[in-house]
N, C-alpha and C positions, 0 to 999 in steps of 0.2 A: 432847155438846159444846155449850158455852151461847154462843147469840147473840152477837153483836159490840152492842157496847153506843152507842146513838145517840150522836150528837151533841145537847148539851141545845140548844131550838129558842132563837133570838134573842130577845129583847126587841122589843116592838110600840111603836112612835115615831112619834110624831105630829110632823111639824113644819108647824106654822102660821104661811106667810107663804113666800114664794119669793124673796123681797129678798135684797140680798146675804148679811146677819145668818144667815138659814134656810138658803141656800144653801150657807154656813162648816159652820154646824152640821152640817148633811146629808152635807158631804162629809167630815167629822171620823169622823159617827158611820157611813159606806160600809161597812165590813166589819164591824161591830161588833151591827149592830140593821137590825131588815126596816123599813123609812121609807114613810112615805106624806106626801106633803108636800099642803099644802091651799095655796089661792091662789086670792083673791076676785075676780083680774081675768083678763081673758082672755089674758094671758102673763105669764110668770116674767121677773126682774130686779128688778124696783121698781124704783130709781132709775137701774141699768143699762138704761135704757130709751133705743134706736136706731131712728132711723126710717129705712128702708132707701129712699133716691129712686132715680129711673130716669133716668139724665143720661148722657145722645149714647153708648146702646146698653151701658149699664155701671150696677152699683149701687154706690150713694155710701153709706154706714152713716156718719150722720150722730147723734151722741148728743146728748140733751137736758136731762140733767142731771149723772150722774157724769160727766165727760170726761178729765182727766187725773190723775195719780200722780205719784210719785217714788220711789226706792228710799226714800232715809233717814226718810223722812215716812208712809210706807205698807210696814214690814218684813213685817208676816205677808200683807197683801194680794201683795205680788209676789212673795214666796217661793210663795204660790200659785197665781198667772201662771205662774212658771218652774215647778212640776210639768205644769201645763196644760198649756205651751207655749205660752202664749196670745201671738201676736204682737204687737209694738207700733212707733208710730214714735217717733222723738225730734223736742222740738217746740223749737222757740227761745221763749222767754221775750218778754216785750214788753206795753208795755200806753200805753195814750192817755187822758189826762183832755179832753172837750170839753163847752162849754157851748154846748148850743142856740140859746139867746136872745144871747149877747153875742160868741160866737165864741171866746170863749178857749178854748187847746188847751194842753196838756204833757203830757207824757210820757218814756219810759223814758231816752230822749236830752237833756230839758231838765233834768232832776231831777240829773245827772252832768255839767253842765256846770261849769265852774269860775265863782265870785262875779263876777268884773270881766266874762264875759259877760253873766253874768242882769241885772245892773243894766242893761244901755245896751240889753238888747232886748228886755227884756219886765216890762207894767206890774206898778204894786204888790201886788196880788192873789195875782199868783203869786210872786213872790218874798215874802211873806209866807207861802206856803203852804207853798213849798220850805223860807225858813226854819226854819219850825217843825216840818215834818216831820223835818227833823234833827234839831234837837233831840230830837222827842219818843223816837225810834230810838234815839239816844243815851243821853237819862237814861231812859228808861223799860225801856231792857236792864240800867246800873245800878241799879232802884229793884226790878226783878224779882229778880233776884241780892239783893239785901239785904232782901226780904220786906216790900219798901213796895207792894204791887198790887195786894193783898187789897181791893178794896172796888168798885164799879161803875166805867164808865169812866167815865162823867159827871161823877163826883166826883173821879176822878181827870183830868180835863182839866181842870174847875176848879180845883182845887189847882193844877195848873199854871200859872191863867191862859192858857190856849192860845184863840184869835182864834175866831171864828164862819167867819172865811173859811176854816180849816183845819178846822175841824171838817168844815164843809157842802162843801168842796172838796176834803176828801181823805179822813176817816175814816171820813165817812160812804159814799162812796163805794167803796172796799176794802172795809169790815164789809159792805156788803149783797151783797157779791159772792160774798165767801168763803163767807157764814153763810147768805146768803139769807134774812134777814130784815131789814124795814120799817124804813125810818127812825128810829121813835118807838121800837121795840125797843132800837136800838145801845146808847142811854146807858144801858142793866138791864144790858149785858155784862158780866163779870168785866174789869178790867182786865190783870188778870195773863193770859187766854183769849187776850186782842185783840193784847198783845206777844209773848207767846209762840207765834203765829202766825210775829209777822216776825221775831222771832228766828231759827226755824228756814227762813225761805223768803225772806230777804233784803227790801229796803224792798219790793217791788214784790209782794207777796204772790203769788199765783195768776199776774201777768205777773213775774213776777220772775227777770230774765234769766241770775245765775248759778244756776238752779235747774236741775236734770239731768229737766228735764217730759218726761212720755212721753203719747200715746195711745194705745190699743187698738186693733192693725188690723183696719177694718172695721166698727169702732166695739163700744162693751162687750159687746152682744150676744154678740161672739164666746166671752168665758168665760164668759158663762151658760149656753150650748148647751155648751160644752166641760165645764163642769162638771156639768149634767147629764147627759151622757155616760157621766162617770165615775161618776155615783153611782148612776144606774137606776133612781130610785124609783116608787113609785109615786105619780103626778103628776096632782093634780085640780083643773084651772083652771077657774075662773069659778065653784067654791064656796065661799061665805061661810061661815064656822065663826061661827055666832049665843053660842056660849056654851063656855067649857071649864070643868071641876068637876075637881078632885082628890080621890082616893077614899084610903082606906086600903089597896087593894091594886090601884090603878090610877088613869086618869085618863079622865075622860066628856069626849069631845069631839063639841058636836052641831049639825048643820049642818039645813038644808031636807029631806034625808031623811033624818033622825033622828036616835039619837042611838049613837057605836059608846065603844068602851071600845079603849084603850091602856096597854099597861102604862106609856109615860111619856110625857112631851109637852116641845118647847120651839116658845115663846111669841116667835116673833119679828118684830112687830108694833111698828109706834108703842108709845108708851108709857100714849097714853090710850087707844089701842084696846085694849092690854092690861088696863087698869083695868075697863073696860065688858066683857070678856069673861070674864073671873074673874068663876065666879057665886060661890063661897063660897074668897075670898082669905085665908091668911095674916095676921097681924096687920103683919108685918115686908113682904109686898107689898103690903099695903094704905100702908104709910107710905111706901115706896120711891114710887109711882106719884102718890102724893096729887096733887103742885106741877107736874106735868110739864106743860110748855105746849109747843103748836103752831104755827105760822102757816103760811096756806097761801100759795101765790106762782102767778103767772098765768106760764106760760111760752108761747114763739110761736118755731115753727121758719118761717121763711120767709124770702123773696127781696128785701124793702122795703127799697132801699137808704136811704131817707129818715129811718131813724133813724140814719144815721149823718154825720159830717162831710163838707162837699162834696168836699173835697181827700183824694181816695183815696190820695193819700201818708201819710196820718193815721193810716189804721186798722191797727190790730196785735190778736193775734189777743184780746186782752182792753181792751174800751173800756168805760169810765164817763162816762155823762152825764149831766146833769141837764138841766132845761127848765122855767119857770112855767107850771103849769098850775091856773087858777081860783084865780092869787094868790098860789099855795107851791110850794115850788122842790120840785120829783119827781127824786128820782135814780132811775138804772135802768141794767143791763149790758147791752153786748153781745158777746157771742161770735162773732168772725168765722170760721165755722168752716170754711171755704177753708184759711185757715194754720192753725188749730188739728190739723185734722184730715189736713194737708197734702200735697190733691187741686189738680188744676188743675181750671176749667171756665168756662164762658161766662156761667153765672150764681154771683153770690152769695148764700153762703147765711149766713142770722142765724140765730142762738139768741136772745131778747130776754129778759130777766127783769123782771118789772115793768114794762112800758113803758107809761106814762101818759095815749097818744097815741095814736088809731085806728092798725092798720094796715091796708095795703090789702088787702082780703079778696079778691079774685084773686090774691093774690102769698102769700096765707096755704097751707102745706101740713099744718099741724099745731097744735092750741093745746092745751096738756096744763096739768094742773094736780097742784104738788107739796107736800107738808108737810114743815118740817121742824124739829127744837127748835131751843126759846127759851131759848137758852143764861144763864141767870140765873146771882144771886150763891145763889141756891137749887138748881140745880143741879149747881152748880159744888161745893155744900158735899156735896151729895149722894154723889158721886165718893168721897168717904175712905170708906163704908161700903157703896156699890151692890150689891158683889159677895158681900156676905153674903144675899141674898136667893134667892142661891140653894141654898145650902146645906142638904142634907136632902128636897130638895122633889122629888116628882114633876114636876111641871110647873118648867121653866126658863124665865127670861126673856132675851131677848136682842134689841138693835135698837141705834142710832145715840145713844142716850138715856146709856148707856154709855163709858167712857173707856177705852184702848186700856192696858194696864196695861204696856207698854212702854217707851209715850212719856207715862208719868203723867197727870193729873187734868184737864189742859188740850187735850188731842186726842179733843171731844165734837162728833157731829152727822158726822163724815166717812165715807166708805166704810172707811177701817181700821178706824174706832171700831166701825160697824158689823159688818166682818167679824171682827175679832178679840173680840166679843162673845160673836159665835156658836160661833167656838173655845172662849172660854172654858166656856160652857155645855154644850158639849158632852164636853171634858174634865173638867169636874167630873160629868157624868153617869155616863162612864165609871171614873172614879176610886169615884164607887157602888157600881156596878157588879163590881168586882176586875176589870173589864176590859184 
């Protein structure tokens, strides 16, 4: 009688990077391929990155960069929640514009006031700002629709004629919050990127009060641990992968102790550290990664009420300020993350993005630093063709650099972009595969 005949053994998978992108992948390819995931820092998430405080005998998981969702704007991210289980709260929308230096304030309540109020109680500035923010809501959802917004925003706020006070009091202020990138950045955006944001999340973008905003209970950490759970891999924090090579019948992945072999790899990493890590790239990743740019951003979880407005009536759980500093007006967020995160307690807690201004280093419990793309009109072109680069290849790429092929060419740089990346590369691996 002849032997029972094995099972043929799995596929050897590399995945490099534990960010949400690696984290999709890994849990895509769970039954399918034996995984060892690699991760240069000493925990998995990347930008689901939680700092757990200890506040009056209880832990607060407080996040510092991804922080919230929604269903219609994040479909494969929370369809993957809801396998997880991963809990969440529901958060109200809301947000406060405040200047430092002069004191003016608006927000989500002045913005929906009716015209015969805003004249008689608030200067020209802001009703300037407000007016044209309508407008721009307005024609710029008709100019999207009729394929006028192909070009940067810069260009497109000139064509409009649109004020300095609106630009430096409102767009610029929303663009660096959502995108998290610099000032001098915004005017490279796609303009069609920058509306079809608020198209889909109402004027108020990120505070935008009819949006259905969730956070993660506990903070994101929670589906990272849940998802590694489910996937079991084999998990190697705090090694740098120096270099990956793709073979003719595998792929060299070689770190500090040396170098091992995988039958396949995905690359899910920035976009320029995937450039630098391909030692002998493709013609077609060589041309994908070429333009890909980064900016890094200072971030500060702490207690410093001083960045924000005196009048604690103000603060909503998304605030934009600005302040002169050494001359030029600094915008910068904050995240009140009491309401976002929607704990009680005796201290407040900030998220600060960019803030231009000491804070007070006793009240600092964290200063993290994050990268993220520089959403250009070169990027943005990029998107019609991205996902042919993987086709064929041992090695897959996958990160935020990417568009969510769901919500088309314009959802670049987010955690869906990012996770539904790593799905798609890990579907096309399998699809390889006859898997």
């Amino acid at each position: 009688m002849s032997a029972p005949l094995s099972a043929p053994a799995k596929p050897r998978v590399a995945i490099i990077g534990a960010g949400v992108s690696g984290l999709s992948a890994a849990y895509r390819l769970r039954h399918h391929a034996e995984l060892t995931v690699f991760e240069q820092d000493d925990r998995p998430g990347g930008h689901a990155n939680t700092i757990e405080v200890q506040d009056a005998g209880r832990t607060l998981g407080i996040d510092t960069a991804f922080v919230i969702f929604n269903r219609p704007s994040y479909p494969n991210l929370t369809r993957f929640f809801d396998e997880l289980e991963v809990p969440f709260r529901e958060h109200r929308g809301g947000f406060n514009f405040f200047d430092l230096d002069t004191g003016l304030q608006f927000g989500t309540e002045e913005m929906a006031l009716p015209e015969e109020e805003v004249a008689g109680r608030y200067p020209e500035e802001f009703r300037t700002i407000r007016r044209e923010a309508r407008r721009f809501h307005e024609e710029g959802r008709k100019d999207f629709l009729r394929k006028r917004t192909d070009l940067p925003l810069g260009e497109y706020l000139d064509r409009g004629g649109y004020s300095q006070e609106f630009r430096h009091g409102y767009v610029i202020l929303l663009c660096t919050a959502v995108w998290s990138v610099p000032a001098e950045l915004i005017w490279e955006m796609p303009a069609t990127t920058v509306i079809a944001f608020f198209m889909a999340h109402d004027e108020g973008g990120l505070g935008g009060a009819r949006v259905d905003w969730r956070t993660v209970g506990g903070g994101s950490i929670s589906y990272v641990r849940r998802a590694l759970a489910a996937i079991d891999p084999k998990l190697r924090l705090g090694e740098r992968v120096a270099g990956v090579r793709e073979a003719a019948d595998g792929v060299e992945v070689t770190t500090a102790a040396g170098t091992e072999r995988f039958d396949h790899a995905v690359l899910a990493v920035h976009g320029d550290q995937a450039r630098a890590l391909l030692t002998d790239p493709t013609e077609l990743q060589r041309q994908t990664l070429a333009k890909i740019r980064y900016n890094p951003s200072s971030v500060v979880l702490h207690t410093d009420a001083s960045v924000m407005p005196e009048d604690r009536s103000r603060w909503e759980n998304w605030n934009y300020g600005k302040v002169v500093v050494d001359g030029a007006v600094r915008p910068y967020v904050v995240y009140y993350m009491n309401r976002l995160h929607g704990f009680e307690s005796e201290h407040d807690y900030f998220v600060t993005l960019d803030y231009p201004r000491p804070i007070r280093a006793d009240l600092v419990i964290k200063e993290l630093y994050y990268e993220h793309p520089v959403i250009d009109m070169d990027l943005r072109t990029l998107q019609r063709t991205i996902y042919r680069v993987n086709d064929g290849t041992r090695v897959k790429l996958a990160g935020s650099y990417f568009h969510s092929k769901q919500l088309h060419h314009d959802q670049i740089g987010s955690h869906e972009a990012a996770f539904s990346s790593g799905l798609e590369a890990a579907e096309q691996l399998l699809r390889e595969l006859g898997a």
